[in-house]
Structures are given as C-alpha cells and as structure tokens.
C-alpha atoms as an extended CHARMM CRD file, in Angstrom:
* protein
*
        52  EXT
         1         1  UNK       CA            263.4510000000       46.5100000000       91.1970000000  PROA      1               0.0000000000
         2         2  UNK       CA            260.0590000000       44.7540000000       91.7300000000  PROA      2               0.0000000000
         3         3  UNK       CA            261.7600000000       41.3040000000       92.2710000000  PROA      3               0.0000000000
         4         4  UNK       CA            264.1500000000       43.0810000000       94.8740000000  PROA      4               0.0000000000
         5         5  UNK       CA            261.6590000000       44.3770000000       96.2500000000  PROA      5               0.0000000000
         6         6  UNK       CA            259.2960000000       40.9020000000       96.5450000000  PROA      6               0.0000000000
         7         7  UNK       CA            262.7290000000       39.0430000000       97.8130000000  PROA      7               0.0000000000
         8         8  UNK       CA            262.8860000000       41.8640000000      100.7490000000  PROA      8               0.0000000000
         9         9  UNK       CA            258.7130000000       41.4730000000      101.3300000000  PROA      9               0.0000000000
        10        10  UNK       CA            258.4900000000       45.6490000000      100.4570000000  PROA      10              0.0000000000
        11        11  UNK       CA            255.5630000000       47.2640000000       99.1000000000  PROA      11              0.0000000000
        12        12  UNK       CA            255.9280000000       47.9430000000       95.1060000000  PROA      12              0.0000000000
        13        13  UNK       CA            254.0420000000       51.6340000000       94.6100000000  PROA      13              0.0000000000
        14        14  UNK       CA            253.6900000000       53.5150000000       91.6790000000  PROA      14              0.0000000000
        15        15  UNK       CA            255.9500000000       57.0740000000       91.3400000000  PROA      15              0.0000000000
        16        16  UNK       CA            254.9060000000       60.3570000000       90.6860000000  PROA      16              0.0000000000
        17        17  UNK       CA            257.7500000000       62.5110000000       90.7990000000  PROA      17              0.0000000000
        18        18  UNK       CA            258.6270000000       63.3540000000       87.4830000000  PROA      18              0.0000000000
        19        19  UNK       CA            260.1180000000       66.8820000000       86.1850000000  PROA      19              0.0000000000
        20        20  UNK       CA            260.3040000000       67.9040000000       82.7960000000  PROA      20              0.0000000000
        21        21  UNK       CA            259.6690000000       67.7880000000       79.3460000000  PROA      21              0.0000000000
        22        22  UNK       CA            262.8380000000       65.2030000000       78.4040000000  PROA      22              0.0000000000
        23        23  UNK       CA            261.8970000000       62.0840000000       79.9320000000  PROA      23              0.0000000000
        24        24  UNK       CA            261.7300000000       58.8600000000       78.6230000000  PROA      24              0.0000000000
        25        25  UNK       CA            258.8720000000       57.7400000000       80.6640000000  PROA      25              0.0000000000
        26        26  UNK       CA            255.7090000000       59.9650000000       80.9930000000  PROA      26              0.0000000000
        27        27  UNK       CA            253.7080000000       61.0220000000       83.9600000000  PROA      27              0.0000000000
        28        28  UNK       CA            251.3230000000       58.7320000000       85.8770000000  PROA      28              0.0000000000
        29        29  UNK       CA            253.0930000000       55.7750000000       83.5460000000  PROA      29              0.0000000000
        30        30  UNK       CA            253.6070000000       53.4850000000       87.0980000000  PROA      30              0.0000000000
        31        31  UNK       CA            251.0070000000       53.5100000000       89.3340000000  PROA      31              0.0000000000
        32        32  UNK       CA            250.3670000000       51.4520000000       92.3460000000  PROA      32              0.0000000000
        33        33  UNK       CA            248.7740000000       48.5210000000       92.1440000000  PROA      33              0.0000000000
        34        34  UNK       CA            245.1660000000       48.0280000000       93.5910000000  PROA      34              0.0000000000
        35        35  UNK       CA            246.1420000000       44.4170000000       95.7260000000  PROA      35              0.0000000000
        36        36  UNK       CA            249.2680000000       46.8640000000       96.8370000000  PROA      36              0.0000000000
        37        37  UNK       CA            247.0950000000       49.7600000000       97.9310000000  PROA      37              0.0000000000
        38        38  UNK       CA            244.2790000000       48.1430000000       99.6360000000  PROA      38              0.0000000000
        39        39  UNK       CA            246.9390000000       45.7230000000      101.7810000000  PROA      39              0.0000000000
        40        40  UNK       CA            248.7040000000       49.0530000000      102.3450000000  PROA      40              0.0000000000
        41        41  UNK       CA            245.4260000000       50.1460000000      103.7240000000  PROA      41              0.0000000000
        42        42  UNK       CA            244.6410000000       47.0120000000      106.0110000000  PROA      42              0.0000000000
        43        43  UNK       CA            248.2430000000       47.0730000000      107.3980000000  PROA      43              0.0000000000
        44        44  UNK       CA            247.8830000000       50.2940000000      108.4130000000  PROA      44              0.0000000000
        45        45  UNK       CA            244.3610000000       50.5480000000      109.7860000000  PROA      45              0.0000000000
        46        46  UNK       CA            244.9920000000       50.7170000000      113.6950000000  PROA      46              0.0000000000
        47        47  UNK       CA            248.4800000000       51.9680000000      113.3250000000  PROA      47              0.0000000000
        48        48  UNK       CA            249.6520000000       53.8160000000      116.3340000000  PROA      48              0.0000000000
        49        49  UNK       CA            251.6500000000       56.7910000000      116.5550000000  PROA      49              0.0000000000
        50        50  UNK       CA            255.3380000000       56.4930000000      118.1990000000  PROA      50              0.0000000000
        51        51  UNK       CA            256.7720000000       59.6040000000      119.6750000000  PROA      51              0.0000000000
        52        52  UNK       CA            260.2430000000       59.5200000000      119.1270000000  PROA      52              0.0000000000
C-alpha cells in the first residue's frame, strides 16, 4: 500500500482505528511518519476554506 500510495504522490499516515482484543496487529503499531506530518503541516498552512 505504501508504494501505491508513492506511485499516486498520497500522503502515507499511520492508523488508529483498531477494535478489539483479536487482532493481529496491536494499537499505535503504524504511526505517521515525522517527514509525512510536518509536510502535511506546510501544505496545509494557509489553506482556505471552500464553501461548497
């Protein structure tokens, strides 16, 4: 999924829905990367709000 996501130029973030005790993967296990968050953050300083 990360390559996909690369090849499309998306954002890779971590997850934190998770629900239950019979998962293979536990809480908090993918997080977002630093380099992701902070160009999340420079993208969207300025944004404007569209009223749709």
């Amino acid at each position: 999924m990360k390559d996909l996501a690369s090849n499309l130029g998306l954002f890779v973030t971590g997850s934190s829905d998770y629900h239950g005790d019979n998962k293979s993967v536990g809480l908090g296990r993918f997080t977002t990367d630093r380099d992701a968050f902070e160009d999340l953050l420079d993208r969207a300083h300025g944004a404007e709000v569209v009223d749709g």
